[in-house]
N, C-alpha and C positions, 0 to 999 in steps of 0.2 A: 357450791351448794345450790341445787335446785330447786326455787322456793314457789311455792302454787296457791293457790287462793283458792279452798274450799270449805265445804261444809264441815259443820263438825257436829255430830247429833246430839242432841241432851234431852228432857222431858224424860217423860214418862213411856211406858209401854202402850204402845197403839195410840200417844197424844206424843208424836215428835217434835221438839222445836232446834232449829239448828242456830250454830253462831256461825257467822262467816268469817273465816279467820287466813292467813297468811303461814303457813308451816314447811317446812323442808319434806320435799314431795317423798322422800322415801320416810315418814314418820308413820306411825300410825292415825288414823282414822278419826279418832276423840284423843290421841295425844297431847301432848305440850305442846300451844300453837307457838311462833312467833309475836308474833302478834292479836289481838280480837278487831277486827275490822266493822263488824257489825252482827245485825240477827236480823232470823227471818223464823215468822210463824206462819208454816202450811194451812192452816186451818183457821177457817174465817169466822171473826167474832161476830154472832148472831145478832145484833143490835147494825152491824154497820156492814156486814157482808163483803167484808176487805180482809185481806192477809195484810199482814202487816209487817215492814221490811223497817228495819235500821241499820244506816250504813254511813259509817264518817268516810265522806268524799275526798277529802285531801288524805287521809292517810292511805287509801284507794289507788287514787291516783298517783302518790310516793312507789306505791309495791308495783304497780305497774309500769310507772316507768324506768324502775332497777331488774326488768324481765321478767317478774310474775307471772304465770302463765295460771291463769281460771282454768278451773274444769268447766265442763257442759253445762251445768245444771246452775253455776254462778256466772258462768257467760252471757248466759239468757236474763238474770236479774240485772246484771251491769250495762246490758245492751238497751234494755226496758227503763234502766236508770239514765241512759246519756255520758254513761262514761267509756265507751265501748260503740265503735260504728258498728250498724248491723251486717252481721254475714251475708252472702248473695243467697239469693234460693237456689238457683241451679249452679254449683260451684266447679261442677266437673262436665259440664256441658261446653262443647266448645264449636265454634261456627267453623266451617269450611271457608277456603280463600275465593270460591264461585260466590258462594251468600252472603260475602262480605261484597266485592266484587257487582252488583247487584242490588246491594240496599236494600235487604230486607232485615 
């Protein structure tokens, strides 16, 4: 079983808040997760002008290290969190053996 660490929508219409949850990658969407990993509110509270993320670290870093694979969009929280090294920027760039060769 393929299990993925994404979002899962809940709120309100045009006020979304998700939970970050652990589910078998062919489930639906807002289905029965495996697990609730944590939550994340898009929309920042007027008083403190922060989003505001919860997320239990060790049960995290459990899913991920039994293969979990994040989508994009939890990639980028986990990576912003330290549980996750960051991706390269240019990932498909690749140096010729002259400009290696050369030292630049």
């Amino acid at each position: 079983m393929a299990v993925r660490i994404r979002f899962a929508r809940h709120g309100l219409r045009n006020r979304p808040m998700f939970h970050i949850v652990a589910m078998n990658a062919r489930s639906k969407r807002d289905g029965k997760p495996l697990e609730t990993l944590g939550a994340f509110n898009p929309h920042p509270n007027m008083d403190e002008k922060a989003k505001h993320i919860t997320l239990d670290f060790a049960r995290t870093k459990y899913w991920l290290g039994v293969g979990a694979q994040p989508t994009d969009g939890v990639r980028f929280l986990l990576e912003r969190a330290g549980l996750l090294p960051p991706r390269p920027l240019y990932p498909n760039v690749r140096r010729s053996a002259e400009a290696t060769a050369q030292g630049n």
